[in-house]
C-alpha positions in Angstrom: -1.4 10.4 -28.3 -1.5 6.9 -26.9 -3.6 7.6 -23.6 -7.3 6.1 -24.3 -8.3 5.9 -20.6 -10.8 8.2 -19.1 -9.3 9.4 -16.2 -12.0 10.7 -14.0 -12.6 6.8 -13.3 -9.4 7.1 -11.5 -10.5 9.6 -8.8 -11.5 7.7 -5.9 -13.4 8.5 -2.7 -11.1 10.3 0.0 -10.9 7.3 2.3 -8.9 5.3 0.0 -6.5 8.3 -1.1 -4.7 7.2 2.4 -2.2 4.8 1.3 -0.6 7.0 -1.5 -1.3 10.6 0.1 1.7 12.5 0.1 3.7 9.9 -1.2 6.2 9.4 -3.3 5.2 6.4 -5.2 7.2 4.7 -7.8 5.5 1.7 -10.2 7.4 -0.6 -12.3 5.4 -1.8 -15.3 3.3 1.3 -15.8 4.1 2.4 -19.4 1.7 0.8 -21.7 -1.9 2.7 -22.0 -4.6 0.5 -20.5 -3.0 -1.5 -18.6 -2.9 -2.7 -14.6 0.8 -0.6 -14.1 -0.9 2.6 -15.6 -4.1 2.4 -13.8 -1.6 2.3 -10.4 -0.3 5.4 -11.5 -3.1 7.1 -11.9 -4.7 6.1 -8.9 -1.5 7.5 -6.9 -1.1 10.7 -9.2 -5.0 11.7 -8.7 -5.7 11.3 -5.6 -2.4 12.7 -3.5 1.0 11.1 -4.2 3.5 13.6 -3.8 5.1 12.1 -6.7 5.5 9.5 -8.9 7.7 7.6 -10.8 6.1 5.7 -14.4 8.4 3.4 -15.1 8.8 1.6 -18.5 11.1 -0.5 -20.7 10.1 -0.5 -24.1 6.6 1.2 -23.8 7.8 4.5 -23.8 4.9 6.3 -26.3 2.4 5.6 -23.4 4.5 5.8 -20.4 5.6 9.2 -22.1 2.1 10.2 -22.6 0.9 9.2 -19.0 3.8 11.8 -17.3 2.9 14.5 -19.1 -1.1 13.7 -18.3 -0.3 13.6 -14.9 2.3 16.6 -15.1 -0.7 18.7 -16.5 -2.6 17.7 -13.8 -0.2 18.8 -10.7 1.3 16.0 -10.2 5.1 15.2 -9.8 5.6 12.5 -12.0 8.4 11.4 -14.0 9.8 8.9 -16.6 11.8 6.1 -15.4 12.9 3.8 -18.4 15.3 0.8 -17.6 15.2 -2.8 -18.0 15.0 -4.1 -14.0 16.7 -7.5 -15.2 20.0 -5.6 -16.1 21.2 -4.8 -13.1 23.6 -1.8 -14.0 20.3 -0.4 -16.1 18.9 -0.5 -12.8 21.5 0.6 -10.3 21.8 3.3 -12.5 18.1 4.7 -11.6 19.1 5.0 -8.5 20.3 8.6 -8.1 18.1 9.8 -10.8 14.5 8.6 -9.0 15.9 9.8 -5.5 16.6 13.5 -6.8 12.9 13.9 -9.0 11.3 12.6 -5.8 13.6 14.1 -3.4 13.9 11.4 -1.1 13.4 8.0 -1.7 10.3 6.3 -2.5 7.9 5.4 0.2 6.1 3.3 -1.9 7.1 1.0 -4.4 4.6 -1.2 -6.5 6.4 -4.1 -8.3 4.1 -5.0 -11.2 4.6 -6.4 -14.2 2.3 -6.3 -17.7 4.5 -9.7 -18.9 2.7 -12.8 -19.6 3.0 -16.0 -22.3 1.1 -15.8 -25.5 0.7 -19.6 -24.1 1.7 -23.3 -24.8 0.8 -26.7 -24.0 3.8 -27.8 -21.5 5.2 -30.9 -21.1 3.4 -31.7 -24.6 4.4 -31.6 -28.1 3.4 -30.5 -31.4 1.1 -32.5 -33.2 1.5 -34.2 -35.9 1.0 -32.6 -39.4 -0.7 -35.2 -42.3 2.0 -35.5 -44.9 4.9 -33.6 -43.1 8.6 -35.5 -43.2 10.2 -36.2 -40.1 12.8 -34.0 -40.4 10.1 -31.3 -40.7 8.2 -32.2 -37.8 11.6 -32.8 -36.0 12.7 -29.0 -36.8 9.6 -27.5 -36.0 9.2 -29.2 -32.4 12.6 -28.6 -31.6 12.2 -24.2 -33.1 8.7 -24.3 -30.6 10.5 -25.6 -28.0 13.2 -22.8 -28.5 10.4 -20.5 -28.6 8.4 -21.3 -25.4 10.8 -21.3 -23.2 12.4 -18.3 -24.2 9.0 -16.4 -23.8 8.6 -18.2 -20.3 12.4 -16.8 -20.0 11.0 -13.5 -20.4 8.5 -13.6 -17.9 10.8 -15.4 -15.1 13.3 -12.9 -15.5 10.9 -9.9 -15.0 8.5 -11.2 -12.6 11.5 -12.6 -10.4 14.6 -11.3 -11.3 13.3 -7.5 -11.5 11.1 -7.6 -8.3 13.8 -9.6 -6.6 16.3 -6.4 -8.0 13.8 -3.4 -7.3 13.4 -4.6 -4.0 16.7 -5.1 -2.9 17.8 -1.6 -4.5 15.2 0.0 -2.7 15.1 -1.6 1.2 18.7 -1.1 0.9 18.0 2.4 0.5 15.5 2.1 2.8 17.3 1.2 5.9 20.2 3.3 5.0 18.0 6.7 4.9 16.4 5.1 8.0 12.9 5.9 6.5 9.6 3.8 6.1 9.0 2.0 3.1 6.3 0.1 1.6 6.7 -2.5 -1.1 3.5 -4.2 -3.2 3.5 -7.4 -5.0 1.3 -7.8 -8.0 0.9 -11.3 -8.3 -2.2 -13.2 -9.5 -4.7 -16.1 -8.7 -2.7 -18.0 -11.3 -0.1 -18.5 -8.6 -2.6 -21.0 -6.7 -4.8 -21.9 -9.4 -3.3 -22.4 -12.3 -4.3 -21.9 -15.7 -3.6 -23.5 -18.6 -0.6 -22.5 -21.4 1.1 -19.9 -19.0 3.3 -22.5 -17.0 6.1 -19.6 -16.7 3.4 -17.5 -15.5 2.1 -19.2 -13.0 5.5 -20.7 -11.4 6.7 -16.5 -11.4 3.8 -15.3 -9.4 3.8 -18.1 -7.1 7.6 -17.1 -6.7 6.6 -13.5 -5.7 4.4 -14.6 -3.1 7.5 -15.3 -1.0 9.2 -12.3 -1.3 7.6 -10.6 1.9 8.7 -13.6 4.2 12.1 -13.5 2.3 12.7 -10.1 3.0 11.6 -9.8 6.8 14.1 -12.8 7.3 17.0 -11.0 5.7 16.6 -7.4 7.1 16.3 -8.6 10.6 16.4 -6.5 13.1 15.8 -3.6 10.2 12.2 -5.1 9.3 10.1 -2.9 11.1 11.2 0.2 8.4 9.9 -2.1 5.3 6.7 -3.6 5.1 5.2 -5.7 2.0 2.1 -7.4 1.0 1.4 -9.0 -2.3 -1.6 -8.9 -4.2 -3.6 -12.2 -6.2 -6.0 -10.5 -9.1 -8.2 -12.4 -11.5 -8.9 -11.4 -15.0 -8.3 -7.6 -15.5 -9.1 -6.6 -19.2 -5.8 -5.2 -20.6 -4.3 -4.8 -23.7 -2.6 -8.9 -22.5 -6.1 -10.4 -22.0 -8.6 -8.4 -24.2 -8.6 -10.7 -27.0 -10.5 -13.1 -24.3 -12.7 -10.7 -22.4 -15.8 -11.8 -24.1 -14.8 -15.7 -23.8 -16.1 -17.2 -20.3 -14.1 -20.5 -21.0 -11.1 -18.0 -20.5 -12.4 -16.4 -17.1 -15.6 -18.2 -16.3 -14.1 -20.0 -13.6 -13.2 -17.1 -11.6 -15.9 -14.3 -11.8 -18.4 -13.2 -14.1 -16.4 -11.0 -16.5 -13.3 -9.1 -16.1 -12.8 -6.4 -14.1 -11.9 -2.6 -15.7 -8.5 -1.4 -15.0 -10.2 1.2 -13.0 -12.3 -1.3 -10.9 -9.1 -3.2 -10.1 -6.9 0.1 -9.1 -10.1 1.2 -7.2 -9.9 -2.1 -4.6 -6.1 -1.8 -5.0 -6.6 2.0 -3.5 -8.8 0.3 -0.6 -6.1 -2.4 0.5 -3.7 0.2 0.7 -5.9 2.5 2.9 -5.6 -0.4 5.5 -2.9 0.5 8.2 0.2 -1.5 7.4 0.1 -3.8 10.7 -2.7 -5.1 8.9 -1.3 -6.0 5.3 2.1 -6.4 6.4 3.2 -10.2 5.4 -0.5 -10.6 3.7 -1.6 -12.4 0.6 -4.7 -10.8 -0.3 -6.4 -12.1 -3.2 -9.4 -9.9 -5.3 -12.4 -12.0 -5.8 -15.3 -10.9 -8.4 -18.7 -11.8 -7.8 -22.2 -10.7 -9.4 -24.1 -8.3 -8.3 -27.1 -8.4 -10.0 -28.5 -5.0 -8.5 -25.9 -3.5 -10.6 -27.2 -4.8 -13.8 -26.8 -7.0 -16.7 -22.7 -6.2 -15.7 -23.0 -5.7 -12.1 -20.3 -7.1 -9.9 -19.0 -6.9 -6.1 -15.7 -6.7 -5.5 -14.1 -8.1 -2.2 -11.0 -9.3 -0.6 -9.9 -12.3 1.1 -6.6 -13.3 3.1 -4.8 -16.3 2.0 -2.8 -18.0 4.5 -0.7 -21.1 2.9 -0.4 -23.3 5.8 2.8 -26.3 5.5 2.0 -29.9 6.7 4.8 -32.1 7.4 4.3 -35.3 8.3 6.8 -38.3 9.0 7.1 -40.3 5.4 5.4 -44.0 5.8 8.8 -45.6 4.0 11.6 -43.5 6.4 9.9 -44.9 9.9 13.0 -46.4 10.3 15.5 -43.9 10.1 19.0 -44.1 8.8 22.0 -43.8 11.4 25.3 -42.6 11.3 28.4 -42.8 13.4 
């Protein structure tokens, strides 16, 4: 059985059970065991969704595994498998999610467990001692293939699928005439990039927009849907376990990496907040020590980010071109 976690991590105090309480909740990216997605869904299933909807492409042992842990709990939850960049696969969910939950989902989180193995853009291969130039020239040219059909991968889910899930869903939305509210998992990659993950980066700092987007476009509609996203640092998954114990990874951004259950635990607290207060936000999770907590003790808090534009006249168009 590929379900590691211990859930009782995942039961949180009763004044953070108010964002998913009686909700139907429906996460994208939740399949594989130990990762951010799962931990969502096991936040929502244990302390009050109504239902919930574990949705997977490929991982389907886990995300298996995690409906029938919840199902044996109480909870309403269901399998979802479809690829959210196909957009028949998709469409096709439609009817399906709406009659397990009976209704529509109130609460969507978009999340996604993609990222790059990593590569040095913009840069080549070096050199190999001894190797022909048509060796070197062939190997470049397969790496280059490769990269950019990993950061492919990652644009297409991250951007594509969110763009997709969100569209399907506000659409339904406004035609039920019900509330809905939509998450963003993005991370602090998005304004602080890292190195090797350039697809990475550039697809978060995509989804940062997608509240604003979406506001515009519904119009007068915009007070049924609300959205936030959401910035996280390191989280140790099955993606970045292979660095949790490497500070040069991390370092820069807290102390060590946060447990999935730690992360869906502040997750659980920002939804709490009433949604006149997250609506349009950016809230990023920062990590800091705590040494009262021990040799691992950390403090987990949240900050607003607010990207402010500054336009100013170019020094070379002062003079300003004029047509008839």
């Amino acid at each position: 059985m590929a379900f590691t976690v211990n859930p009782d991590n995942f039961r949180f105090p009763a004044e953070f059970s108010a964002g998913v309480k009686g909700k139907r909740v429906l996460i994208s990216g939740a399949g594989k065991d130990g990762g951010l997605g799962q931990s969502f869904a096991l936040a929502a299933g244990l302390n009050g969704a109504e239902s919930v909807a574990v949705h997977f492409h490929s991982s389907y042992d886990d995300g298996l595994d995690l409906v029938d842990f919840l199902r044996a709990q109480g909870v309403n939850a269901f399998p979802l498998q479809a690829d959210v960049t196909n957009m028949g696969d998709l469409w096709a969910t439609r009817t399906y999610v709406i009659d397990k939950m009976g209704g529509i989902p109130n609460l969507v989180i978009c999340n996604s467990g993609l990222s790059e193995k990593g590569y040095s853009f913009g840069r080549s291969l070096r050199e190999v001692e001894g190797e022909s130039m048509a060796m070197r020239r062939a190997r470049v040219r397969q790496a280059f293939i490769n990269n950019l059909a990993e950061t492919r991968l990652v644009l297409d889910t991250k951007i594509d699928g969110f763009m997709a899930m969100t569209h399907l869903w506000s659409g339904e939305a406004v035609y039920a005439n019900e509330p809905l509210q939509i998450v963003y998992i993005s991370s602090r990659q998005s304004i602080d990039p890292g190195m090797s993950v350039p697809g990475y980066a550039i697809a978060n700092w995509a989804v940062l927009q997608l509240p604003a987007v979406l506001a515009v476009n519904l119009g007068k509609a915009a007070s049924l849907v609300s959205a936030f996203s959401v910035m996280y640092p390191f989280v140790r998954t099955g993606m970045t376990n292979e660095y949790a114990e490497n500070p040069k990874v991390f370092g820069r951004w807290q102390p060590r990496m946060l447990e999935t259950y730690e992360a869906a635990e502040a997750f659980m607290q920002l939804l709490a907040q009433p949604g006149e207060a997250t609506n349009q936000g950016m809230f990023e999770v920062m990590v800091e020590e705590e040494a009262s907590k021990g040799e691992r003790g950390v403090k987990v808090t949240w900050q607003e980010v607010k990207l402010n534009v500054s336009e100013e006249l170019a020094p070379w168009s002062t003079t300003p071109l004029t047509f008839s």
